[in-house]
C-alpha positions in Angstrom: 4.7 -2.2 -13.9 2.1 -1.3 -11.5 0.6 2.2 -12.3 -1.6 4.5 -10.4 -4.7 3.5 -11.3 -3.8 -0.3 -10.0 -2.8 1.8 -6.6 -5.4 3.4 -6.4 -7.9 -0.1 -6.4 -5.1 -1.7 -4.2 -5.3 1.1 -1.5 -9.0 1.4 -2.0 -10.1 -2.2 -1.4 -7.6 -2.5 1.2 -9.4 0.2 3.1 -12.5 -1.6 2.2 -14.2 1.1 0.0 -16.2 0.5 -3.0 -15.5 2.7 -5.8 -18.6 4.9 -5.2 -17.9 5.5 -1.2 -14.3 6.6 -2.5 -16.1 8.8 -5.5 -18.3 10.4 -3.1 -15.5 11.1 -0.6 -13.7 13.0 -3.4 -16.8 14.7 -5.1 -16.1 12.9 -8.5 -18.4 10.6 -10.1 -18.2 6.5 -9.5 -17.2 6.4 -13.6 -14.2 9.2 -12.7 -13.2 6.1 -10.1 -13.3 3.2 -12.6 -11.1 5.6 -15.2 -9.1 5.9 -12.7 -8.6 2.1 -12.1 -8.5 0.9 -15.4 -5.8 3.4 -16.3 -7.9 5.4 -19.3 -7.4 8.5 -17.5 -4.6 9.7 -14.8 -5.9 12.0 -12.2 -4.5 15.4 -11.5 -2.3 16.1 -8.3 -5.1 18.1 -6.6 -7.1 14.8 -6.6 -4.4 12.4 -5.9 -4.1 14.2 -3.2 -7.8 13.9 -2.2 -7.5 10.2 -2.7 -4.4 9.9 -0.7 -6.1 11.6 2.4 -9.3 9.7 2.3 -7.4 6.2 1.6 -5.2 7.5 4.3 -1.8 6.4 2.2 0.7 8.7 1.5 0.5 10.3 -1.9 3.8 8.9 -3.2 3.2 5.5 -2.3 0.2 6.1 -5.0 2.1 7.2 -7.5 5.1 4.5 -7.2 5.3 2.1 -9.4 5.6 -1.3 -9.1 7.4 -3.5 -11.4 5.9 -7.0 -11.7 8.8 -8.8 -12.5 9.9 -9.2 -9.2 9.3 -12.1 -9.3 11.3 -12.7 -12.3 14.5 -12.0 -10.3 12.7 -14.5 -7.5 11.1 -13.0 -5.0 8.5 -15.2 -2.9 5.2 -14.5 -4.2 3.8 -14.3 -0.1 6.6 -11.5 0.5 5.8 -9.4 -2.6 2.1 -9.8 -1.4 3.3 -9.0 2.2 5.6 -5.9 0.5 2.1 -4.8 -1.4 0.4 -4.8 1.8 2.4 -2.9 4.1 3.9 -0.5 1.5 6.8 -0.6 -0.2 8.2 2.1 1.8 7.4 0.7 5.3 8.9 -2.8 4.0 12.4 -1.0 3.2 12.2 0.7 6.5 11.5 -2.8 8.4 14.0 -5.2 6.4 16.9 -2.3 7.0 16.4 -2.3 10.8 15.6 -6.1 10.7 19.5 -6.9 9.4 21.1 -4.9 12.0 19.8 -7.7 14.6 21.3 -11.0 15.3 18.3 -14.1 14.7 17.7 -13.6 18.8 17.3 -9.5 19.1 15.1 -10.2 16.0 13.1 -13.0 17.8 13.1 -10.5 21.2 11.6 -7.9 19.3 9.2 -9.2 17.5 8.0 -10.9 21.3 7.6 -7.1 22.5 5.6 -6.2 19.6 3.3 -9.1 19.7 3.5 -8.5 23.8 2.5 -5.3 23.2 -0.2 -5.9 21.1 -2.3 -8.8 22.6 -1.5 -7.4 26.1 -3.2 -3.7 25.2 -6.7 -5.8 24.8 
């Protein structure tokens, strides 16, 4: 199971932030951080909160947990990655749209969102 402190690293690397840029964002010390990570200490609300606005990820996707036997019930290891990445609760909201769409409105949407995209730059 994936706690909070293993969030908290996930969300901070992904924003590309080394322990000390998040620590001084926050106004706790680099060692408050690595607690953090390593799961010796939980932080309180008030600073999950802090962490949460300057990682810019909701706070409840920090405190979800994770369970890591996903892939015990067989879950690709690139779509649990992919799930990690985007959020768990983003993932739900895609795959539930996604399976009200034949293959072809799937394949037509996706071309908008990609036309969209490259076409903006």
């Amino acid at each position: 199971m994936r706690e909070i402190g293993e969030n908290i690293r996930f969300y901070r690397e992904r924003a590309k932030l080394t322990a000390a840029e998040l620590a001084l964002k926050i106004r706790v010390g680099t060692g408050t951080i690595e607690k953090y990570e390593s799961g010796i200490h939980k932080p309180d609300m008030q600073t999950i909160l802090k962490i949460s606005t300057v990682l810019d990820v909701p706070a409840s996707e920090l405190l979800e947990s994770i369970s890591s036997s996903s892939n015990a019930r067989g879950l690709d290891p690139e779509l649990e990655l992919l799930i990690e990445e985007v959020g768990v609760k983003r993932a739900k909201l895609i795959l539930r749209k996604a399976k009200e769409y034949t293959d072809e409105d799937f394949l037509n949407v996706m071309q908008i969102l990609y036309d969209k995209k490259y076409s903006a730059q």
